[in-house]
C-alpha positions in Angstrom: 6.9 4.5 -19.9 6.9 2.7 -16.9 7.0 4.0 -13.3 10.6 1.8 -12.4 10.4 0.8 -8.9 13.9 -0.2 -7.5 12.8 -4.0 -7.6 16.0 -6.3 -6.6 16.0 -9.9 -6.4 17.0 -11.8 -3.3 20.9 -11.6 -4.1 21.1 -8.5 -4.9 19.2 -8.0 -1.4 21.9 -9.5 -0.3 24.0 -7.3 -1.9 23.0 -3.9 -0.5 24.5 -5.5 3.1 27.4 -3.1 1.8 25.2 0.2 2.1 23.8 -0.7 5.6 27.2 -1.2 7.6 27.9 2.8 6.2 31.2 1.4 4.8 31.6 0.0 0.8 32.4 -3.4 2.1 30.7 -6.4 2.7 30.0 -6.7 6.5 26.3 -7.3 7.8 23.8 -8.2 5.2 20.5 -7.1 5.2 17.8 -8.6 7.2 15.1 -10.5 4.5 11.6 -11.2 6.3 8.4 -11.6 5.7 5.9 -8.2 5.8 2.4 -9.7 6.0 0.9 -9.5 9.5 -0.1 -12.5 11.8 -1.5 -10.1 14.4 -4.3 -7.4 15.2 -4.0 -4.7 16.7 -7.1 -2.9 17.8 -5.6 0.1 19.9 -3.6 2.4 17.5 -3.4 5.6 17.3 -3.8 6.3 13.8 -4.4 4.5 10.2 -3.1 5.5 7.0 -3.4 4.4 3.7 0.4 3.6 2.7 3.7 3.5 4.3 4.9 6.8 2.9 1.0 8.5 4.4 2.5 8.0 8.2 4.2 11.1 9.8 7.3 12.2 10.8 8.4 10.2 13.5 9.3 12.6 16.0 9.9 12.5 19.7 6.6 13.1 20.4 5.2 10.4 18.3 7.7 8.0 20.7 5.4 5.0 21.9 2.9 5.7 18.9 1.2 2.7 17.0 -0.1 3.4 13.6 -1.8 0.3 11.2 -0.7 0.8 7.9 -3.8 -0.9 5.8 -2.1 -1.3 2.5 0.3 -3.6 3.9 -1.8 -4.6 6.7 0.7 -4.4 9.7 1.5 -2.3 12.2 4.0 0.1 12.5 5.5 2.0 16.0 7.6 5.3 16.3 10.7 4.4 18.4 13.2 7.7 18.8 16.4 7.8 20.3 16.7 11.4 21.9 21.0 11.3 21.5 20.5 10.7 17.3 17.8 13.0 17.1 16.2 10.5 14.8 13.2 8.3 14.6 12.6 4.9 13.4 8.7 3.6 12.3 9.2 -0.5 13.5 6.9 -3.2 12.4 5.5 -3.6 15.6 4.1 -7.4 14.8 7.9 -8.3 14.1 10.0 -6.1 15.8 12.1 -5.2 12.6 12.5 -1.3 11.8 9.9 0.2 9.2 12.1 4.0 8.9 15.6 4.6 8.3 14.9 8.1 9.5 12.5 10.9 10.5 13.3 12.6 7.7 12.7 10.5 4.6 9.7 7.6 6.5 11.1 4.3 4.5 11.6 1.1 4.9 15.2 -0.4 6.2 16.2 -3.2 8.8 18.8 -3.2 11.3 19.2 -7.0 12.1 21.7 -9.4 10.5 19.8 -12.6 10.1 21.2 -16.0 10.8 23.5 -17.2 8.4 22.5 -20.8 6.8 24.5 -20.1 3.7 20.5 -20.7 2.0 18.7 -18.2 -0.1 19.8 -14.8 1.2 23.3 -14.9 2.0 25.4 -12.9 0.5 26.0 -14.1 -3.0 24.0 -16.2 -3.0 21.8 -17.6 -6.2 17.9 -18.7 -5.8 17.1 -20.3 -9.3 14.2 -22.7 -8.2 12.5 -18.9 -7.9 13.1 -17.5 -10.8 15.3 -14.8 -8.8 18.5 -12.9 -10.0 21.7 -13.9 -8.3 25.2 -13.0 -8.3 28.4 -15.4 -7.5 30.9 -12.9 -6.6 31.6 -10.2 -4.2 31.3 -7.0 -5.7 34.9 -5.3 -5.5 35.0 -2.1 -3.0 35.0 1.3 -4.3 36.4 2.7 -0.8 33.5 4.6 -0.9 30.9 5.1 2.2 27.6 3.3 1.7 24.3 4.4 3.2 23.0 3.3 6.4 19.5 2.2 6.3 19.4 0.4 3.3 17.0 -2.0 3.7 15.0 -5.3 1.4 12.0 -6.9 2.3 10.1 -9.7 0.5 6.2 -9.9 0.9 4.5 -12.5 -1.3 5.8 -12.3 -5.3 6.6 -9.0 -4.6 10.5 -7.8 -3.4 11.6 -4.3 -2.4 14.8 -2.4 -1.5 15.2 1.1 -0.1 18.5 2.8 -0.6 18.0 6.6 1.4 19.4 9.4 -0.5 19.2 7.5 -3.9 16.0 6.8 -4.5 13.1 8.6 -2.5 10.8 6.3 -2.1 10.8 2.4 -0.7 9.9 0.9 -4.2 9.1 -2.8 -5.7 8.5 -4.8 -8.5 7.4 -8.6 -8.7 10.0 -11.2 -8.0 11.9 -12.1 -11.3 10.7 -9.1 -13.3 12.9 -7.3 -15.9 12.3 -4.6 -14.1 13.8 -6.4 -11.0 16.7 -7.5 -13.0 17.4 -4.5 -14.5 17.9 -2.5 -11.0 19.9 -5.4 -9.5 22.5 -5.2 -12.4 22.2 -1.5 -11.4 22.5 -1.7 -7.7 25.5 -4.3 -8.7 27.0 -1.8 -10.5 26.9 0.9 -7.8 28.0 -1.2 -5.2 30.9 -2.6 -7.2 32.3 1.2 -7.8 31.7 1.3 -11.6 29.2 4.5 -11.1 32.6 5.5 -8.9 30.2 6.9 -6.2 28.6 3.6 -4.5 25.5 4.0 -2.7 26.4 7.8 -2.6 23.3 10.3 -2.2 24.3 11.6 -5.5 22.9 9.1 -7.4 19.5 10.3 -7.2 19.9 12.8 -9.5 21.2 10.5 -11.9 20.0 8.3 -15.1 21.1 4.5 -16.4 21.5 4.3 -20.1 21.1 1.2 -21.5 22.9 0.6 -25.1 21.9 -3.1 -25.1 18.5 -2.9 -24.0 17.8 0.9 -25.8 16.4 2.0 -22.3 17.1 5.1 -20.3 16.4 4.8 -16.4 15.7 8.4 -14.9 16.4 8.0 -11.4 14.9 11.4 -10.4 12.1 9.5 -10.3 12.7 6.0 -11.4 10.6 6.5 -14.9 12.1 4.1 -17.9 11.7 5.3 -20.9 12.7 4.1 -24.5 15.8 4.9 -26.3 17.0 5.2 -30.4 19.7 5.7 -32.2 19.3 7.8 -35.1 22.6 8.6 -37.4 24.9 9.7 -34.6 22.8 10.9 -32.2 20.4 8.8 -29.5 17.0 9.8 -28.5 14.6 9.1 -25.9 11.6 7.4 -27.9 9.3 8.9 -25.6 8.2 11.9 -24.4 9.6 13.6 -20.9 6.9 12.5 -18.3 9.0 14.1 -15.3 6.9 16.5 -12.9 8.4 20.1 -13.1 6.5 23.4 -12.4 4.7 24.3 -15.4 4.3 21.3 -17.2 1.1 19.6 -17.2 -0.8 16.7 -18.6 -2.8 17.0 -21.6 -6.8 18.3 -20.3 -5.1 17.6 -16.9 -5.5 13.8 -16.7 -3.1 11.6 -15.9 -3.8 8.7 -18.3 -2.4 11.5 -20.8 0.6 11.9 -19.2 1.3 8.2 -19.0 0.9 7.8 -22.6 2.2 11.8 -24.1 4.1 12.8 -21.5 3.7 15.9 -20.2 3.5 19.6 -22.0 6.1 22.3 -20.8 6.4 25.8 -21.0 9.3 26.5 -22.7 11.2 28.3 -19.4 9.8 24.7 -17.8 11.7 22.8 -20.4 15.1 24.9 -20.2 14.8 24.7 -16.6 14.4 27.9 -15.7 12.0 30.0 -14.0 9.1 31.7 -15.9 10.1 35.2 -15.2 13.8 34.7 -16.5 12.9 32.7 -19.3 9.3 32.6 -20.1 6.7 35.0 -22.3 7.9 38.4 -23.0 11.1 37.7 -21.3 14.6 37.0 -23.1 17.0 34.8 -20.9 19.8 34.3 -23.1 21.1 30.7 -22.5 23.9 30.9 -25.1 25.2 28.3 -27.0 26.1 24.6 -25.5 24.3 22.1 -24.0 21.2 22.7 -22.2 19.7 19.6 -19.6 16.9 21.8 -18.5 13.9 18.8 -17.7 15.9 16.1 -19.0 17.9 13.7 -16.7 21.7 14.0 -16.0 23.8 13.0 -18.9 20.6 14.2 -21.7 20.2 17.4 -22.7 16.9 19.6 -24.7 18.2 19.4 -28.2 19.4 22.8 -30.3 18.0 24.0 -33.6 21.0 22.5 -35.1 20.1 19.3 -33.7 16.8 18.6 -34.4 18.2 19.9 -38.1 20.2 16.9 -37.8 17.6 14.2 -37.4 15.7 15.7 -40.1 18.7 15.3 -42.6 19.4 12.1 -41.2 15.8 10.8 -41.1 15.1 12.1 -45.1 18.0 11.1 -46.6 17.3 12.8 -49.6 18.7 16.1 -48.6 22.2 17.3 -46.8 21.2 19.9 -45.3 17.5 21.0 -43.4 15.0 22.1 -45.8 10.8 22.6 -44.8 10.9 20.0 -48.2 11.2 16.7 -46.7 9.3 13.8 -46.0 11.1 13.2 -42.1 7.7 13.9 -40.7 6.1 10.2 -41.8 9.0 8.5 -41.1 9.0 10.1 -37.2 5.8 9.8 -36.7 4.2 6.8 -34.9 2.1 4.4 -37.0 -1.5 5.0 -34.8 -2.5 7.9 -33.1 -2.8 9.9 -35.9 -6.3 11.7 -36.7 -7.9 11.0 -40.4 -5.1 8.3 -41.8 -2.2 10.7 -41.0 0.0 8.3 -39.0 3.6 7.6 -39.8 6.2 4.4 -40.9 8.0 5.0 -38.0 10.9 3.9 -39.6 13.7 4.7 -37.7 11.8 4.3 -34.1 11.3 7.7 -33.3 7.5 7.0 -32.0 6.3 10.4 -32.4 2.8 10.7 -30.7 0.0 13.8 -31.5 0.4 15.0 -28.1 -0.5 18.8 -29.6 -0.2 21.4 -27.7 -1.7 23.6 -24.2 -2.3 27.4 -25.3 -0.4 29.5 -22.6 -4.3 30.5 -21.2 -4.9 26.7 -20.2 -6.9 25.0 -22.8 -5.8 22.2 -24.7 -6.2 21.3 -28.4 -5.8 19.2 -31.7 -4.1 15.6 -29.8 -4.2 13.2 -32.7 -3.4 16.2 -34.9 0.3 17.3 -34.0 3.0 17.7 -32.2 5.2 20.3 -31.1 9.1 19.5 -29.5 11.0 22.3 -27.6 14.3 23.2 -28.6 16.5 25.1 -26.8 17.0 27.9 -28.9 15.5 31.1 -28.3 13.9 33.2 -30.8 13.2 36.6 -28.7 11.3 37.6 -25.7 8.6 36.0 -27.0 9.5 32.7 -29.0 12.0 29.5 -29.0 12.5 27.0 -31.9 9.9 24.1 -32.2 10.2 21.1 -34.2 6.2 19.9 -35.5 4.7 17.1 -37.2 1.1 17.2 -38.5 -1.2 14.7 -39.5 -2.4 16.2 -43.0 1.9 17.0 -43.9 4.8 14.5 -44.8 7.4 17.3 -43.8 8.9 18.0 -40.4 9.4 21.6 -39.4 11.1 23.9 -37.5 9.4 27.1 -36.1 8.5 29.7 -33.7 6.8 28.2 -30.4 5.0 31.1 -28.4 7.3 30.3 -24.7 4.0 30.2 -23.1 2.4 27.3 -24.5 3.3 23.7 -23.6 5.0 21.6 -25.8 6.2 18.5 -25.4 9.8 17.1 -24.3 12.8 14.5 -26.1 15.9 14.6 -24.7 19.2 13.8 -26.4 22.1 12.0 -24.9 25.5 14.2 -24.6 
């Protein structure tokens, strides 16, 4: 899994012009420059770590110079009293560093001179290995987002889009990553998401059929995808950060490579004293997102029935005697020879379990997926794998403990 930073190549840079001018058509492109820092300044009045450490900028941090190490310039708070807003500006260039007091991320306000070179819009940069793209998108009609902003520092490029995505991110120049948001952004822009640069889109995800990706935009995450009989699965476990979920013995390195481990009332999206221990919360039937990402859903009993079926394909109907558990289950990871043939790409890891008192047990020994079916007060379906067992099988999960998270397309 991969944290996807909304890296854009220079044209699609150029792009985004239609989500600063707050209208969805092409009118003043985005201002490209450099970020690196010719100049020292050695009276500021404070120093943080990253761009997204410096505080509000308020009206009474007007006038205030902070140095920014990470990125080694200097930034300073300009407000304007009749917008109620402030603005963080790279001080050693004069271009803005905050589309707002509110959200402390990148965007620039300038139109740069048009040469009809790298940067303009439509443009294509192949000698760099960049993305480009030859026409303008068509307008949607709908509003863009002011503040939008690109920069390009290095081998590095970045874009900030306020309101759909929360963070200024980047990716190196001429990534897949990189290309994979600016057919994204494209796409937006162009109206075929139908709500442009619209806020949204944060709460949002990008399947990709082609590629077998799903793009969470909650919080950028990429994750793999499979398609398994009728149904498509994420091929990894949910790594987004709800209450109640946790990494396995707390550390992160877990998390990157199991995902995280949810209560049950965590996984169904609820809170624990509607839907955790000794409580019954009554969800019905349908689909459930809970922690998945728009457009994905926690999968039912019946569902998880129906990978097992499909997976065997031996049997027609779910049955504890099957042999779907080897042919889910990754081939490492697995304690004392007990990994998988992965056959059908499910990737099934031994991310085990946490006990609903904190302590964590048995990873390389088994796994544990939430369903959304509730049981009683007390327990919701699982679906487990073991390492010493061919079979997968479904069973009671005690709503306290954490299990793990795979979401299923709608």
């Amino acid at each position: 899994m991969k944290n996807l930073f909304l890296g854009l190549s220079l044209a699609a840079m150029a792009l985004l012009a239609a989500c600063s001018s707050g209208s969805g058509t092409n009118s003043v492109p985005l201002e490209i420059s450099s970020n690196s820092s010719s100049e020292s300044f050695d009276d500021y009045d404070g120093e943080v770590e990253f761009f997204d450490d410096l505080p509000k900028c308020s009206e009474k941090k007007d006038g205030k110079v902070y140095y920014v190490e990470d990125e080694d310039i200097t930034y300073t708070c300009r407000y304007d009293e009749d917008e109620e807003a402030g603005e963080w500006i790279n001080a050693s260039e004069g271009s803005y560093g905050s589309s707002s007091s509110d959200e402390g991320k990148s965007s620039a306000s300038e139109e740069p001179e048009s040469s009809g070179s790298e940067g303009s819009y439509g443009s294509s940069s192949s000698d760099e290995g960049k993305s480009s793209a030859s026409e303008e998108p068509e307008s949607s009609g709908s509003e863009g987002v002011e503040g939008s902003s690109a920069s390009v520092s290095g081998e590095m490029v970045s874009c900030d889009i306020p309101g759909v995505m929360g963070e200024c991110m980047e990716y190196p120049v001429g990534s897949d990553e990189a290309a994979q948001l600016t057919e994204f952004c494209v796409s937006m822009l162009s109206g075929t998401l139908g709500t442009g640069c619209a806020a949204s889109t944060r709460d949002s995800s990008v399947y990709d059929a082609d590629k077998n990706t799903l793009t969470d935009l909650r919080d950028g995450q990429t994750y793999k995808t499979v398609k398994i009989g009728d149904q498509v699965w994420m091929a990894e476990n949910l790594n987004f950060v709800t209450d109640n979920s946790w990494c396995y013995k707390d550390e992160s390195d877990n998390c990157a490579k199991y995902g995280r481990l949810y209560t049950w009332a965590a996984a169904v999206g609820r809170d624990e004293d509607e839907c955790g221990y000794e409580h019954t919360c009554g969800l019905g039937s349908g689909d459930i997102r809970g922690a998945c990402p728009k457009g994905w859903h926690l999968p039912s009993k019946a569902e998880w029935e129906a990978l097992i079926v499909a997976v065997d394909g031996s049997i027609t109907e779910y049955t504890s005697s099957n042999t779907a558990g080897t042919k889910l289950k990754s081939v490492t990871g697995w304690y004392d020879d007990g990994n998988g043939t992965n056959a059908f790409g499910f990737s099934a890891l031994p991310a085990s379990d946490r006990y609903y008192n904190g302590r964590y047990y048995g990873v390389g020994r088994d796994a544990y997926f939430w369903s959304s079916a509730e049981i009683d007060s007390d327990d919701a379906y699982d679906m487990s794998l073991y390492y010493s067992h061919d079979y997968a099988s479904l069973g009671n999960g005690d709503k306290g403990y954490g299990f793990s998270v795979r979401c299923l397309k709608d």
